[in-house]
DODOGU-539878 format. One record per residue (C-alpha): residue number from 1; x, y, z; residue in three letters. Coordinates in steps of 0.5 Angstrom, whole numbers. Example, Ala and Ser with C-alpha at 12.3 -4.5 7.8 and 13.67 -1.06 7.14 Angstrom:
residues 2
@k:1 px:25 py:-9 pz:16 r:ala $
@k:2 px:27 py:-2 pz:14 r:ser $
END
This chain:
residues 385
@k:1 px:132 py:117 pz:-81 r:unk $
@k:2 px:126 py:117 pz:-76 r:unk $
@k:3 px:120 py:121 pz:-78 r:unk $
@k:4 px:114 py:124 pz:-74 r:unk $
@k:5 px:109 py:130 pz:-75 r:unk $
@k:6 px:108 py:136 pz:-70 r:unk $
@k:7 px:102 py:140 pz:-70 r:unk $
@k:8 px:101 py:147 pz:-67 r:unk $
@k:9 px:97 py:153 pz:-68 r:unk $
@k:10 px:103 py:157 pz:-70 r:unk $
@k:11 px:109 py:155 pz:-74 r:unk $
@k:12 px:113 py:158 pz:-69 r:unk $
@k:13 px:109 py:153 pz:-64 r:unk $
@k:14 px:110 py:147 pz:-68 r:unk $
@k:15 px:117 py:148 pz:-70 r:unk $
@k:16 px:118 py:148 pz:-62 r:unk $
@k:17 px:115 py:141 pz:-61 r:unk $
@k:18 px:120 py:139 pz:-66 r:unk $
@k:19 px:126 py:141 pz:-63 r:unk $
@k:20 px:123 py:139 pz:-56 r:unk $
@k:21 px:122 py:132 pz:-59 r:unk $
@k:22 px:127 py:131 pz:-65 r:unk $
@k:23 px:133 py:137 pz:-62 r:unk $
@k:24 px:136 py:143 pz:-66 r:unk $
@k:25 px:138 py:139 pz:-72 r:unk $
@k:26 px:131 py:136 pz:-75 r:unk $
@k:27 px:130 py:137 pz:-82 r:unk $
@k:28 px:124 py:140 pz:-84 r:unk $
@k:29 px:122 py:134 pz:-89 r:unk $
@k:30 px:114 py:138 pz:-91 r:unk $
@k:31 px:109 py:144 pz:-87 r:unk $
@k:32 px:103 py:145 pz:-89 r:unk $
@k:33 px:96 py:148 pz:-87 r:unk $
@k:34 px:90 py:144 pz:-84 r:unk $
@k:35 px:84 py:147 pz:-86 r:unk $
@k:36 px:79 py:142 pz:-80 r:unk $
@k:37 px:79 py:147 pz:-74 r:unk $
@k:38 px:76 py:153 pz:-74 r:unk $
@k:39 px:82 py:157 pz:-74 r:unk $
@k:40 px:86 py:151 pz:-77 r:unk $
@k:41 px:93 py:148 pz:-75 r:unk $
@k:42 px:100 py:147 pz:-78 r:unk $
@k:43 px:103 py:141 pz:-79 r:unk $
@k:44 px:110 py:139 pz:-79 r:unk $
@k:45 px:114 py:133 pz:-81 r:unk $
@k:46 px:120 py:132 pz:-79 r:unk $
@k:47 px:126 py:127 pz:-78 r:unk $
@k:48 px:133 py:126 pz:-75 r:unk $
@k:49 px:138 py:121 pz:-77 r:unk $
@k:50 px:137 py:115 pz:-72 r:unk $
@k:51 px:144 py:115 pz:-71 r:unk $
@k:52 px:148 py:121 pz:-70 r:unk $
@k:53 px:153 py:122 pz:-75 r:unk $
@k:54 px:159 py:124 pz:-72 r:unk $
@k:55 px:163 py:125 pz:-78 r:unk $
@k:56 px:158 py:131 pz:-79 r:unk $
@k:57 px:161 py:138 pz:-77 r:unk $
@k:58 px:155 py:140 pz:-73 r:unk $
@k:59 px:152 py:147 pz:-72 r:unk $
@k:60 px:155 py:148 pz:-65 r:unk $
@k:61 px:162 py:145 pz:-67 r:unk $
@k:62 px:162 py:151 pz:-73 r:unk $
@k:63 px:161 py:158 pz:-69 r:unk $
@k:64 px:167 py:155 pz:-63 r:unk $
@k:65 px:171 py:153 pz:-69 r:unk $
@k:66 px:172 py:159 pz:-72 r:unk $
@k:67 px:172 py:163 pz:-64 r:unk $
@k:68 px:179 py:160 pz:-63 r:unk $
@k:69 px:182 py:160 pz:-70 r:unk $
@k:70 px:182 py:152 pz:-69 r:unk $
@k:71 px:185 py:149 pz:-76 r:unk $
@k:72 px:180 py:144 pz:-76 r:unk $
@k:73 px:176 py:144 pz:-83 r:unk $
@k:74 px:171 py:140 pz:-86 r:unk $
@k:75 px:172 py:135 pz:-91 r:unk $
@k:76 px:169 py:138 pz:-98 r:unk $
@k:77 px:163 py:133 pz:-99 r:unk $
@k:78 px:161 py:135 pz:-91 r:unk $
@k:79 px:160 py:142 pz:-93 r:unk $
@k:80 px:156 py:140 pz:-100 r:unk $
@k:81 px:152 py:136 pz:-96 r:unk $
@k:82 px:151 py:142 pz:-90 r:unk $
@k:83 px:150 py:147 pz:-97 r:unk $
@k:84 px:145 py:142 pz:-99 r:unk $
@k:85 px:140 py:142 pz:-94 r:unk $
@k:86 px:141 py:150 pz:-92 r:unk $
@k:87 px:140 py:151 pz:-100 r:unk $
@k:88 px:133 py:146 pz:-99 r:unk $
@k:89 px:130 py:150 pz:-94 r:unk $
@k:90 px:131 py:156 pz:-97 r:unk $
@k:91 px:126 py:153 pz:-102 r:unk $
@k:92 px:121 py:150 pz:-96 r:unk $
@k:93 px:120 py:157 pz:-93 r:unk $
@k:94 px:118 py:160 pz:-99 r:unk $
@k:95 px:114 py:155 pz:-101 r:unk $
@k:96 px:110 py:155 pz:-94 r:unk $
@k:97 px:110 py:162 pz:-95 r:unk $
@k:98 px:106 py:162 pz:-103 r:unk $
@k:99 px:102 py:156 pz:-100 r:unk $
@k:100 px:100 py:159 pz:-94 r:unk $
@k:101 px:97 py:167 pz:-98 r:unk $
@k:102 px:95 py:163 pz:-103 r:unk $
@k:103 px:90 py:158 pz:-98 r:unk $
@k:104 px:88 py:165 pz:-94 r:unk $
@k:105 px:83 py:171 pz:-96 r:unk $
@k:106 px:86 py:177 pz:-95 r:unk $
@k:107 px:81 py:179 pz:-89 r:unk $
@k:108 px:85 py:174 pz:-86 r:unk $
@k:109 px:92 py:174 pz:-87 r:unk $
@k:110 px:97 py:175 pz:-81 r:unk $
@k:111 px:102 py:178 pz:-86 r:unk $
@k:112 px:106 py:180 pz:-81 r:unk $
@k:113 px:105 py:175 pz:-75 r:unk $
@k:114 px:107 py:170 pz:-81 r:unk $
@k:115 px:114 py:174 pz:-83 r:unk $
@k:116 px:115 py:174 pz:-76 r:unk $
@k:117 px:114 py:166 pz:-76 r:unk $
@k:118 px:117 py:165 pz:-82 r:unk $
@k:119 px:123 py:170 pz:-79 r:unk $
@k:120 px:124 py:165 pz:-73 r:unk $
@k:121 px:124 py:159 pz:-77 r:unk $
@k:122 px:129 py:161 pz:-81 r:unk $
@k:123 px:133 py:164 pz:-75 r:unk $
@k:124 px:132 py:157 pz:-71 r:unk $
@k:125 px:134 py:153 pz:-77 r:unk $
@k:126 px:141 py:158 pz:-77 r:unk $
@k:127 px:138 py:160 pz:-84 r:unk $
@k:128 px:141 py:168 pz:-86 r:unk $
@k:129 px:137 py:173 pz:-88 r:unk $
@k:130 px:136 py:172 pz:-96 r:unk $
@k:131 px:135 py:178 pz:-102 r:unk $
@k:132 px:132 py:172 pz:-106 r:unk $
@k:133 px:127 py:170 pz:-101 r:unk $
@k:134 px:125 py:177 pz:-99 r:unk $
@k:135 px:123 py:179 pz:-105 r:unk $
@k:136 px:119 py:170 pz:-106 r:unk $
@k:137 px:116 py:175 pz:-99 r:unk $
@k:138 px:113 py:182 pz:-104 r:unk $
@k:139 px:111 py:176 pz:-109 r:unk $
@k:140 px:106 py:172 pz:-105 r:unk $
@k:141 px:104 py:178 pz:-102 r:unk $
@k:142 px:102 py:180 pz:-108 r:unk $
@k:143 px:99 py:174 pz:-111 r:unk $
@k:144 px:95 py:173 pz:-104 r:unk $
@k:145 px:92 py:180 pz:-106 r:unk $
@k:146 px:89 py:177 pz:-114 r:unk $
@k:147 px:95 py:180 pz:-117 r:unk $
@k:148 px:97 py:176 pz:-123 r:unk $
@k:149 px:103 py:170 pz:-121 r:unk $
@k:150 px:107 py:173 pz:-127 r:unk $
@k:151 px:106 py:180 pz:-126 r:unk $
@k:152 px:107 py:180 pz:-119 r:unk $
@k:153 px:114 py:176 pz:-121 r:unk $
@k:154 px:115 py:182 pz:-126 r:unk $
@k:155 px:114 py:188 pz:-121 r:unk $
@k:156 px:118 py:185 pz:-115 r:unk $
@k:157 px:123 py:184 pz:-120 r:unk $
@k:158 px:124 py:191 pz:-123 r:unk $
@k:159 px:124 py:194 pz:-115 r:unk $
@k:160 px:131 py:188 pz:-114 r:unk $
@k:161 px:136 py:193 pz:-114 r:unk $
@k:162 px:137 py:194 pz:-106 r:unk $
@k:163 px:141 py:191 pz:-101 r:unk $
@k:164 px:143 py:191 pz:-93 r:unk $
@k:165 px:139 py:194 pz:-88 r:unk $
@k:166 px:132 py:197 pz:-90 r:unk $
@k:167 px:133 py:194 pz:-97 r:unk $
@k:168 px:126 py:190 pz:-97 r:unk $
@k:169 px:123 py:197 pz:-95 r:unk $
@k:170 px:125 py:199 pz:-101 r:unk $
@k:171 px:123 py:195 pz:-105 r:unk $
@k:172 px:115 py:195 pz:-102 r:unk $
@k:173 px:116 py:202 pz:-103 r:unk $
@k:174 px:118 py:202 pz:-110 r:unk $
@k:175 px:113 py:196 pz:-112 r:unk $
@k:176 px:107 py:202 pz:-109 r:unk $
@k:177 px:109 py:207 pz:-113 r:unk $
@k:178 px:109 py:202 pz:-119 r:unk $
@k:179 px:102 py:200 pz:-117 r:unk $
@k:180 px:99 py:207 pz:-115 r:unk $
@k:181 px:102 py:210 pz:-121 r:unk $
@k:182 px:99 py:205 pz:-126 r:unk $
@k:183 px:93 py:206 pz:-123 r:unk $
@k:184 px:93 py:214 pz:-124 r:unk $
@k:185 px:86 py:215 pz:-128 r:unk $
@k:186 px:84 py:216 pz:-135 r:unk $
@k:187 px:79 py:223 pz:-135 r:unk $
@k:188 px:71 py:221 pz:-134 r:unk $
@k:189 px:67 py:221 pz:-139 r:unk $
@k:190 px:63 py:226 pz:-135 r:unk $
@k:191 px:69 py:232 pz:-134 r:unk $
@k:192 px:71 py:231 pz:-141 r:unk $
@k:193 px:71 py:239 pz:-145 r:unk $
@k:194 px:69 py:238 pz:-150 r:unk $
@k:195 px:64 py:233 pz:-154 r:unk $
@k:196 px:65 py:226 pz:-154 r:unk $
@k:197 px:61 py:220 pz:-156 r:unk $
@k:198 px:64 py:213 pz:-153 r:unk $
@k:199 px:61 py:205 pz:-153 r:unk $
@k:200 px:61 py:201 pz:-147 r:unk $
@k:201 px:65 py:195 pz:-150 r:unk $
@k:202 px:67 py:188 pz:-146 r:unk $
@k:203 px:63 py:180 pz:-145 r:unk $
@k:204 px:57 py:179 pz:-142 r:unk $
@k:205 px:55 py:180 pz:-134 r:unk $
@k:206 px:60 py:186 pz:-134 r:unk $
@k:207 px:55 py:190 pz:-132 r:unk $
@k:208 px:55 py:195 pz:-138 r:unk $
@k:209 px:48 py:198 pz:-138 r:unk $
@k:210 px:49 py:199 pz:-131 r:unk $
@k:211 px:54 py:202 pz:-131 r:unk $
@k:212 px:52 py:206 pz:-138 r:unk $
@k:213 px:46 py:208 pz:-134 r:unk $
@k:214 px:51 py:211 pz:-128 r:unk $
@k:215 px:55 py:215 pz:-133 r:unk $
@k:216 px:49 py:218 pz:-137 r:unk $
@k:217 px:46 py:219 pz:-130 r:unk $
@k:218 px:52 py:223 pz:-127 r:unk $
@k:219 px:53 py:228 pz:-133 r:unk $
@k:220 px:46 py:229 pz:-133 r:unk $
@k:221 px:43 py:231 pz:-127 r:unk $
@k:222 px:50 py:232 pz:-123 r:unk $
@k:223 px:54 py:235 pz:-128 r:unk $
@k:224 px:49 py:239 pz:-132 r:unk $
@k:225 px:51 py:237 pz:-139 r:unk $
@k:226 px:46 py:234 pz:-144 r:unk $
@k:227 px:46 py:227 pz:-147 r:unk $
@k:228 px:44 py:222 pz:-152 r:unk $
@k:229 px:43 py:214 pz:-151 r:unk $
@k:230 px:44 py:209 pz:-157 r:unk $
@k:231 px:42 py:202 pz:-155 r:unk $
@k:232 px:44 py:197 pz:-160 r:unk $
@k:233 px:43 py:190 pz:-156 r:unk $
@k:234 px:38 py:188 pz:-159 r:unk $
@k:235 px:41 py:181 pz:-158 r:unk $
@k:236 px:40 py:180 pz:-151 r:unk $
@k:237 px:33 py:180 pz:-148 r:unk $
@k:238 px:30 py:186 pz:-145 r:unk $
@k:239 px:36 py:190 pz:-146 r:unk $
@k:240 px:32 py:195 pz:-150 r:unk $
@k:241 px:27 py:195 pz:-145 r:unk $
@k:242 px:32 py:196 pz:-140 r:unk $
@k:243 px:36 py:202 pz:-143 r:unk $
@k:244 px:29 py:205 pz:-146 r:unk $
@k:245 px:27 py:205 pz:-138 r:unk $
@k:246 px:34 py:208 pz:-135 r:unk $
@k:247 px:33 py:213 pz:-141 r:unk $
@k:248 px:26 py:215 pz:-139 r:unk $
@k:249 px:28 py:216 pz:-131 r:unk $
@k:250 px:34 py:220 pz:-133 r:unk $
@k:251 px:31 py:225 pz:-137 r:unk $
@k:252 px:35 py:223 pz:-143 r:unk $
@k:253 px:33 py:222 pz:-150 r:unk $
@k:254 px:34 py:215 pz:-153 r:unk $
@k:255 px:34 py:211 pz:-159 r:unk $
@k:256 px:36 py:204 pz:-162 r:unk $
@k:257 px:41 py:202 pz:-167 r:unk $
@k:258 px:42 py:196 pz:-170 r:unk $
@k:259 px:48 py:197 pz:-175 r:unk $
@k:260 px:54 py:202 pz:-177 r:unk $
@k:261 px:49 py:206 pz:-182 r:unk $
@k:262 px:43 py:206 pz:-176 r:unk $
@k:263 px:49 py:208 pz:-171 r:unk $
@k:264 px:52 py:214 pz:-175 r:unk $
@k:265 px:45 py:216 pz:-177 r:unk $
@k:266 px:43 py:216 pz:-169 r:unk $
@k:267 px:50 py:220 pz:-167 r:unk $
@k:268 px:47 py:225 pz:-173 r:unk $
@k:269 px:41 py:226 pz:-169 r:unk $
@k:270 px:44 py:228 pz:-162 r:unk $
@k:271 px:49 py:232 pz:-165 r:unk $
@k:272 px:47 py:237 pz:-160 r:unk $
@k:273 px:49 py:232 pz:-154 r:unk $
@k:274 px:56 py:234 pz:-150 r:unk $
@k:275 px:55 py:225 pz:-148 r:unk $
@k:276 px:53 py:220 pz:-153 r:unk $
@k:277 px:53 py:213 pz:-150 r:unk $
@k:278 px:52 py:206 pz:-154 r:unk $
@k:279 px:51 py:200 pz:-151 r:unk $
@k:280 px:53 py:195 pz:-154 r:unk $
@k:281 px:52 py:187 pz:-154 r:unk $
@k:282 px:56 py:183 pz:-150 r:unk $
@k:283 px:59 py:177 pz:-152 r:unk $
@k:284 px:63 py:172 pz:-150 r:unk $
@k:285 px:70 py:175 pz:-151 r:unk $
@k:286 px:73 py:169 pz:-153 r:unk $
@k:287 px:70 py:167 pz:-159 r:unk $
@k:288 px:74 py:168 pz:-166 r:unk $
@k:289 px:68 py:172 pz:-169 r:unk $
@k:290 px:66 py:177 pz:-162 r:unk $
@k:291 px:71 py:182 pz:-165 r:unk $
@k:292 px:68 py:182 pz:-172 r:unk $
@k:293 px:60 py:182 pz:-170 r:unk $
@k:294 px:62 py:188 pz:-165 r:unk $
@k:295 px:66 py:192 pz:-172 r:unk $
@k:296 px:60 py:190 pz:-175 r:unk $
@k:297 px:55 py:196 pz:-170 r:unk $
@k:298 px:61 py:201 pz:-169 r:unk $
@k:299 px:67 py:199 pz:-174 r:unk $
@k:300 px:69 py:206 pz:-178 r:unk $
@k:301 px:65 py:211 pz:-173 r:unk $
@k:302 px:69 py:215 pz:-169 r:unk $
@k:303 px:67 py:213 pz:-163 r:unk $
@k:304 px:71 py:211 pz:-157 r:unk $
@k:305 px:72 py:205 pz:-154 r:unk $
@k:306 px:72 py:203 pz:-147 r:unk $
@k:307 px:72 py:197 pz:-145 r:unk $
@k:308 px:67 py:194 pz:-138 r:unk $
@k:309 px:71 py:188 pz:-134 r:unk $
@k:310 px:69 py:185 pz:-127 r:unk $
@k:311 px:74 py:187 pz:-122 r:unk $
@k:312 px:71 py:179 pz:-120 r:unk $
@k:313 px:75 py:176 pz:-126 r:unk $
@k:314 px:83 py:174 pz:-125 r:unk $
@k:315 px:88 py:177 pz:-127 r:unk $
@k:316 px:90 py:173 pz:-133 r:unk $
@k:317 px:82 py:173 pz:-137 r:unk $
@k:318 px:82 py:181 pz:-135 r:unk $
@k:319 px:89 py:181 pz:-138 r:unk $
@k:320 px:87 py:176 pz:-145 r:unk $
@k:321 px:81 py:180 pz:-145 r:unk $
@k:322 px:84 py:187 pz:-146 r:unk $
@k:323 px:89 py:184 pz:-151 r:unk $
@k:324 px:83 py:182 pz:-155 r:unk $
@k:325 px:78 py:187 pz:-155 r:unk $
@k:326 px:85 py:192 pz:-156 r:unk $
@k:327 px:85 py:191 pz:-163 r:unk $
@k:328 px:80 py:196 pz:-164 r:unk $
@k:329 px:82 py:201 pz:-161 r:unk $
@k:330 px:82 py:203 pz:-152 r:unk $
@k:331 px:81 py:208 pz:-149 r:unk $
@k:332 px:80 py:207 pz:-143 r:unk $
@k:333 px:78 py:200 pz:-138 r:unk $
@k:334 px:71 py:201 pz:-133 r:unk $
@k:335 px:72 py:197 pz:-128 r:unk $
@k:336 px:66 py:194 pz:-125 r:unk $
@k:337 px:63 py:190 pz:-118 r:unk $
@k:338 px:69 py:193 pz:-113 r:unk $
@k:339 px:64 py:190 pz:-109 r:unk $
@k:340 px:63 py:183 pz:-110 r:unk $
@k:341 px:71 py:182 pz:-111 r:unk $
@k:342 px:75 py:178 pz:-105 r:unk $
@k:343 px:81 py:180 pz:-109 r:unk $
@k:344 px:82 py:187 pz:-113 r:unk $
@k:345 px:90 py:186 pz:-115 r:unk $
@k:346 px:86 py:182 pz:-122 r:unk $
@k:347 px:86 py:189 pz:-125 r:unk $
@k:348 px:94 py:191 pz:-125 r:unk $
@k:349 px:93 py:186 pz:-132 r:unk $
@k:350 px:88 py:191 pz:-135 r:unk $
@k:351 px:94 py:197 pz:-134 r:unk $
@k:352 px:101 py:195 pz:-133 r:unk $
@k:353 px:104 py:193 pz:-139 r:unk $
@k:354 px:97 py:195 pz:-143 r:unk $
@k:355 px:99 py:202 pz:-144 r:unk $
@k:356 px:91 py:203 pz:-142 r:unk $
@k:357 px:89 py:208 pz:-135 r:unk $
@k:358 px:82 py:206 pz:-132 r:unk $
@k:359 px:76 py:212 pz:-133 r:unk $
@k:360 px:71 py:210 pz:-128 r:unk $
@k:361 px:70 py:203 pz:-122 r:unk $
@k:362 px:64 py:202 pz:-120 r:unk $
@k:363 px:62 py:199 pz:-113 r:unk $
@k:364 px:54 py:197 pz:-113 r:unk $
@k:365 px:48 py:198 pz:-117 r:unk $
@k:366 px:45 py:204 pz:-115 r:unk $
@k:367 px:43 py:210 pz:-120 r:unk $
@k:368 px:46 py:215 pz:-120 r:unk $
@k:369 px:51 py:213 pz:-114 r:unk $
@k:370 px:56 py:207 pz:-113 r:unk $
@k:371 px:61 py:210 pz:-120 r:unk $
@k:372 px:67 py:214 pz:-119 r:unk $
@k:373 px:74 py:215 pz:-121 r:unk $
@k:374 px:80 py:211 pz:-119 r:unk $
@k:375 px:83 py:213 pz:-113 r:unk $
@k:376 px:90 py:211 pz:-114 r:unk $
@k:377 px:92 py:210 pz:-106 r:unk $
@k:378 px:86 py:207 pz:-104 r:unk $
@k:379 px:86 py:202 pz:-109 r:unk $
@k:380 px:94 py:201 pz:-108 r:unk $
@k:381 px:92 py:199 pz:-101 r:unk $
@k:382 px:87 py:194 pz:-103 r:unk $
@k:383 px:92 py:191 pz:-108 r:unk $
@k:384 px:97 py:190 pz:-102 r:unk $
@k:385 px:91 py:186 pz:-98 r:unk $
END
């Protein structure tokens, strides 16, 4: 067998120079993408039998067969051996189509120029249209825009139930409203009825005091409605401080709690509040003894949970994450810096499957601004890359 490497800028391009160089019946052995060049190359190996192998039914040989109704039939380990390499790349096509969403940003993935490519490989190999790489399609697809590689399994999977013309439509359609339906969100804390008392919960750097601040700021100087801020982060730094300032520039009153007893008392004291906000110490979300010092600041108090992730965090820490934090009782999940993100596929781990709906994303750091509540189409779009 003789092997040679062919590069080109495209994947079209490069299968070219294979068929120039080797003919019609090379055998893609490896594609993979280099990185070196501005825009980067395609780089094929390829082989050929060095002698033809006359006793192998060829491609063209079949079609002509067939048309005139020839008895000639290949002997079975012939067709094995053809199934083989068909069955073969099938799997290097969608091997090179994960490989090559997952090594790209979504601001710069060609998807359809890419289907196209992989479209005209497939047709160039005589490969037909295949259910099962359709849908190895929607998956890269997905995980190329931060959905988690298993829930992106699991959401293709359930959409599997069409077939023929139109068939990949359908499921991208019903992967969407999936999405979009997930992404349906929870009431903001501000538009609530009726008095509610709520704890900004979740790891460190998340951003929750910022976002505290948001909320309080929003219900109070937007909606109209009265608040009360509780800070229990004695632990950190300045965090006191921190609060205490965004409380005094808000208008808003504010005190400092450091145990369940001073909590209850404080939620005493704002009895008259339409808001009570408490911050609460992050921590490392995957210590065994996080669950338990957060229990001892609001353990026992009717207060909602609502827990702070970073839309900067994969999909499975977002999704160990929520399931840890969860045994205290969610009600809904913030989402934060949907500005810093590359990919924003990650938070689909914090609903679906979670039974949770996210009250409020945030998009920057600016007080009262850059805090709102999900837009579901949006979000769905960005999802998709």
């Amino acid at each position: 067998m003789r092997m040679q490497h062919f590069r080109a800028p495209t994947m079209r391009e490069a299968m070219d120079k294979v068929k120039a160089a080797l003919g019609p019946h090379a055998v893609v052995l490896q594609s993979r993408e280099l990185r070196g060049g501005p825009d980067g190359l395609v780089e094929i190996a390829a082989a050929i039998d060095a002698e033809p192998d006359h006793g192998r039914l060829t491609e063209d040989a079949l079609p002509v067969a067939a048309h005139h109704g020839s008895d000639f039939m290949p002997d079975p380990e012939t067709l094995n051996g053809v199934r083989g390499e068909i069955s073969a790349l099938r799997r290097e096509i969608s091997k090179m189509r994960a490989e090559r969403v997952l090594s790209a940003p979504p601001a710069t993935v060609r998807w359809e120029q890419l289907m196209d490519e992989l479209k005209e490989l497939a047709r160039s190999l005589g490969i037909s249209a295949d259910p099962a790489v359709a849908e190895d399609a929607i998956v890269a697809r997905l995980i190329g825009g931060g959905v988690e590689a298993s829930l992106a399994r699991t959401l293709v999977g359930q959409a599997s139930g069409w077939s023929g013309e139109g068939a990949q439509g359908q499921r991208l359609r019903a992967v969407s409203d999936r999405i979009r339906s997930a992404l349906e969100p929870a009431p903001a804390l501000w538009d609530r009825p009726t008095r509610t008392i709520a704890a900004l919960v979740g790891p460190t750097g998340v951003g929750k005091t910022t976002t505290l601040a948001k909320i309080a700021a929003h219900t109070a100087l937007r909606q109209g409605r009265s608040v009360g801020i509780i800070a229990t982060d004695t632990y950190r730094i300045g965090a006191v401080e921190q609060v205490k300032t965004y409380a005094e520039l808000i208008g808003v009153p504010f005190t400092v709690a450091r145990n369940t007893a001073e909590v209850g008392r404080a939620i005493d004291r704002f009895k008259d509040a339409d808001l009570v906000l408490v911050d609460t110490t992050g921590r490392n979300p995957w210590r065994d003894d996080t669950y338990g010092e957060l229990e001892a600041v609001i353990g026992g108090l009717p207060i909602e949970r609502h827990l702070c992730v970073s839309a900067t965090s994969s999909g499975a820490d977002i999704g160990r994450i929520v399931e840890r934090y969860t045994q205290g009782g969610l009600r809904a999940v913030v989402v934060t810096k949907l500005d810093e993100a590359r990919k924003l596929g990650g938070m689909l781990s914090a609903v679906i499957g979670t039974g949770h709906q996210i009250a409020h994303v945030t998009t920057g750091q600016d007080v009262p601004g850059d805090i709102e509540t999900p837009d579901a189409d949006r979000l769905c779009r960005h999802v998709f890359g």
